[in-house]
N, C-alpha and C positions, 0 to 999 in steps of 0.2 A: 504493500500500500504506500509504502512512504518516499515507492523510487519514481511515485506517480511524474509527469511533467506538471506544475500549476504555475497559470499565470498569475501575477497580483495587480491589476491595473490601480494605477497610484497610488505603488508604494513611496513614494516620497514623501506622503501626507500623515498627519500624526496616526488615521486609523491603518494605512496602505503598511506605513516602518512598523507599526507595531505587529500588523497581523503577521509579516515576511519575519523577522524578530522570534516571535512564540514559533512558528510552524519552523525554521530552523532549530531554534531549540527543543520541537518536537522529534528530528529527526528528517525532517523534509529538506532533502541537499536540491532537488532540481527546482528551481525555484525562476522562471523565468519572470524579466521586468523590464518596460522600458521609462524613460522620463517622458515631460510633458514634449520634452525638444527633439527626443527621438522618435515619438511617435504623437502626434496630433490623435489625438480619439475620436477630435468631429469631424476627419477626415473619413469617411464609409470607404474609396480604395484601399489608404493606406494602412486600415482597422484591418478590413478583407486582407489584406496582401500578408500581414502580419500573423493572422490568424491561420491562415494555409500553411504558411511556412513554419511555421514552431508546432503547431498541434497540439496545442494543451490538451489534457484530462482534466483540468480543473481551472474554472475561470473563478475570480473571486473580482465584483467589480466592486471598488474601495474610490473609485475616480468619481471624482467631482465638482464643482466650484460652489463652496459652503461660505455660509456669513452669515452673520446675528442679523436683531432687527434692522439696522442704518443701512449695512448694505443689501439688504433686498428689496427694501424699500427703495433707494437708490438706483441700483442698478436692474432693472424688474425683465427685462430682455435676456441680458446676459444670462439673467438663471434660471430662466425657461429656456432657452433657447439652448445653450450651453450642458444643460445634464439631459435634453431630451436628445441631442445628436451624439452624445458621449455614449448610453446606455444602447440608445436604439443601435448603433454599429457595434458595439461591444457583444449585446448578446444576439443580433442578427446574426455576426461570425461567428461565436460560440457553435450557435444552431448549426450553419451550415458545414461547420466542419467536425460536428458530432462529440462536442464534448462532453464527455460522463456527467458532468455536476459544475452547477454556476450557481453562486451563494451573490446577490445583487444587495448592497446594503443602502437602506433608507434612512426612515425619519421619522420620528413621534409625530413632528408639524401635518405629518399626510391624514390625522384624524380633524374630524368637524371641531370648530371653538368652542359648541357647548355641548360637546358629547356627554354621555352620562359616564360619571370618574367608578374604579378604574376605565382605563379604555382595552374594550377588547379588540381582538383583528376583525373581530365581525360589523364592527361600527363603522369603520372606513364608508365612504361615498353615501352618508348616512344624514347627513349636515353641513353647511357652510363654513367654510378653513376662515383660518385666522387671516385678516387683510393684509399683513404686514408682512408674510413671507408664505403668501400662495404661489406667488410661480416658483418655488422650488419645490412646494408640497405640491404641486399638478403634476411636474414633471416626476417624481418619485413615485406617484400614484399610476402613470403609466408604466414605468418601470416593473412595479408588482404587476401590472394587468399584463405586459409582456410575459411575463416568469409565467405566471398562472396561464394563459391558452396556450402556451408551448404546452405545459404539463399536461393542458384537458384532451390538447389536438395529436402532440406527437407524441406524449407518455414522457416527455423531458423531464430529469429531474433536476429543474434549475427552480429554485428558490427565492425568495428576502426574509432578511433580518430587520427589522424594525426597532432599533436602538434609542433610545432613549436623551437626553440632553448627554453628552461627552464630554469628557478633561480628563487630562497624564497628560502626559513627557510629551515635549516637541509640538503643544498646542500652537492656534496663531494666539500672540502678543501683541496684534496693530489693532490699534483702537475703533481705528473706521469701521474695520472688517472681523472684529473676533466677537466667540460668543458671551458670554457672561465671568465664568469662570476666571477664564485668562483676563479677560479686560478688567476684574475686581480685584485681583492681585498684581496687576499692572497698575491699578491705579493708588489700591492702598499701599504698595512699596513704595511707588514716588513720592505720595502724599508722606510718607513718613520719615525716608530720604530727606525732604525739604519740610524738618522739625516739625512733624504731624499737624501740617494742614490739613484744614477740613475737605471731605471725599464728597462731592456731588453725585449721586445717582438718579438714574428713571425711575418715572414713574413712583408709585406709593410702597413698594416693597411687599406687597401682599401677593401678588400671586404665589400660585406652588409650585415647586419645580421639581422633577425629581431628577439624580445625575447618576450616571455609571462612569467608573474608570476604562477609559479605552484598554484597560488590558483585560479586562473582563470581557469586552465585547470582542478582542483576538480573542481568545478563550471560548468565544459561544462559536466562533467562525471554525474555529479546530474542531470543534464536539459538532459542527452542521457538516465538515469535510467528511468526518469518519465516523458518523451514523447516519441510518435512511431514513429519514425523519418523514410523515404520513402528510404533515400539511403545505401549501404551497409558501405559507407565510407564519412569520412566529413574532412578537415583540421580544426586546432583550433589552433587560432592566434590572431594577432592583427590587422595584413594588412598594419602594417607601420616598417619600417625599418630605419638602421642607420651605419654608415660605422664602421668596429673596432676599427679605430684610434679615431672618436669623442666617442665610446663607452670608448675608454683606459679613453680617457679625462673628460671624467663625470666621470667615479667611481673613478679617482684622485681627481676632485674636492670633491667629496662626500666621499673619507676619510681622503683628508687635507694633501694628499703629493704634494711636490713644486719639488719633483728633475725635472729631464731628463728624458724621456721615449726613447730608443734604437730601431729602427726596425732591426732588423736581416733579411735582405732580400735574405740571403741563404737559409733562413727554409718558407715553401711552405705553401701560402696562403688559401688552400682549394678551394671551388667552391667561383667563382666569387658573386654572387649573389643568397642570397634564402630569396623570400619572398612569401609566401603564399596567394594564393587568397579563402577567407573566405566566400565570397559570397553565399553559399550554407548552412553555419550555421547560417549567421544572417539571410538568409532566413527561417530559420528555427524554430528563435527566441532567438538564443545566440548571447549576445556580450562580449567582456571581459571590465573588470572595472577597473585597477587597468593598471596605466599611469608608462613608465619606471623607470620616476627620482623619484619618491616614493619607488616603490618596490627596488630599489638599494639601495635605503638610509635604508627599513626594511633589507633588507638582509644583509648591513653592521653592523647594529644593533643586527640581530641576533648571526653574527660571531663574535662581542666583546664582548655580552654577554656570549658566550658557548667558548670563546677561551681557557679557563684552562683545559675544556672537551678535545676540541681539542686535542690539545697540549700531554694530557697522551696518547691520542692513536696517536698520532706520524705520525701527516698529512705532 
């Protein structure tokens, strides 16, 4: 099993390095990968041409162009347009050169705003998405519809993961463009750096969020590689949540700023509430491992250690 060929498309990205990361340290030496610079994805030739020639057994598509609420709101094309030509080529090739298994990962955003909490897989196309990052949550929704008629039409057994909000090692740091996580301990180190200035945030701090560490969600992609799992799609989470404002205030404790935290309640909360109901994965035999106030305190760890990196590329 493990001398399988598997592609990773974007591994470069925090979920892409972490999944290529665990499945080497599983044993998995053939491991093929290209960058964004050697292979365009929303190129359909150059997807196809790639796809013939290597011949994975295994596609894991981890490629994407992800951002919090600013940049989707901002850029509202780019991320429809950009993960609906990355997946559509990706597992169009898959298909046509017959690979065993394609694990396609998503997004909690693909459930309605006011679903009923937890949310199950069965709720999807159920209710109205949140306004601030629907073209990424349309384009993901296709993606699972992909997965799902390969599986109903040709017996594929290509899949998605429905992942939950994410942070570890090697997150983005730029403000414009990261999600919560990163951007709160981006803000509360500087603000503490420059003698615990007070931290402005969005919105009221009340919504709920709930977070996985990306190596858990490598971990659920290992345990989807090497078992045959019955449904075309699964959420992968933790099943427990926690409001933003006590989120602001743990990763203050956890990097040692004392100022003021600011709610800016002109700037818009997102969906009230998302938390996933998992029930179907740990039916399946996955649970995650890895408890929030630890992976906050690696993730702060990781972003002091690579802060000089940082820093030259101009997060």
């Amino acid at each position: 099993m493990r001398d399988r060929t598997i592609y990773i498309a974007g591994h470069n990205g925090m979920v892409g390095s972490t999944v290529m990361e665990t499945f080497r340290q599983s044993g998995y030496l053939n491991l093929v990968t290209r960058s964004s610079s050697e292979l365009d994805l929303r190129k359909q030739a150059d997807v196809f041409d790639f796809m013939t020639r290597e011949q994975p057994e295994v596609v894991i598509l981890a490629a994407a162009r992800v951002g919090g609420i600013l940049a989707n709101d901002s850029y509202p094309y780019q991320f429809i347009y950009d993960n609906l030509a990355i997946q559509n080529n990706v597992i169009e090739a898959a298909s046509r050169n017959d690979v065993e298994k394609l694990i396609f990962l998503g997004s909690s955003c693909i459930y309605p705003k006011h679903a009923s909490q937890p949310l199950r897989e069965e709720y999807l196309l159920t209710g109205s998405l949140e306004p601030t990052n629907q073209w990424y949550a349309i384009a993901k929704i296709a993606g699972i519809k992909l997965c799902e008629a390969l599986r109903k039409q040709y017996n594929k057994r290509f899949m998605a993961l429905m992942p939950t909000n994410l942070y570890g090692p090697r997150d983005n740091f730029d403000l414009e463009t990261s999600h919560v996580v990163p951007a709160l301990i981006r803000k509360f180190h500087e603000a503490k750096e420059s003698g615990d200035q007070p931290v402005t945030l969005w919105g009221t701090g009340s919504p709920m969020r709930e977070f996985l560490h990306v190596q858990d969600l490598a971990e659920a992609v290992l345990f989807a590689v090497e078992n045959d799992l019955e449904e075309s799609m699964y959420n992968i989470g933790t099943g427990m949540d926690l409001s933003i404002r006590e989120l602001a205030q743990l990763i203050q404790s956890i990097v040692g700023h004392r100022g003021e935290i600011i709610w800016d309640t002109s700037k818009p909360d997102g969906t009230p509430r998302k938390l996933l109901d998992v029930s179907k994965i740990h039916d399946a035999g996955w649970h995650h491992s890895i408890e929030l106030e630890k992976g906050l305190e690696d993730t702060y760890s990781w972003y002091l250690e690579h802060l000089n990196e940082l820093k030259e590329v101009k997060i």
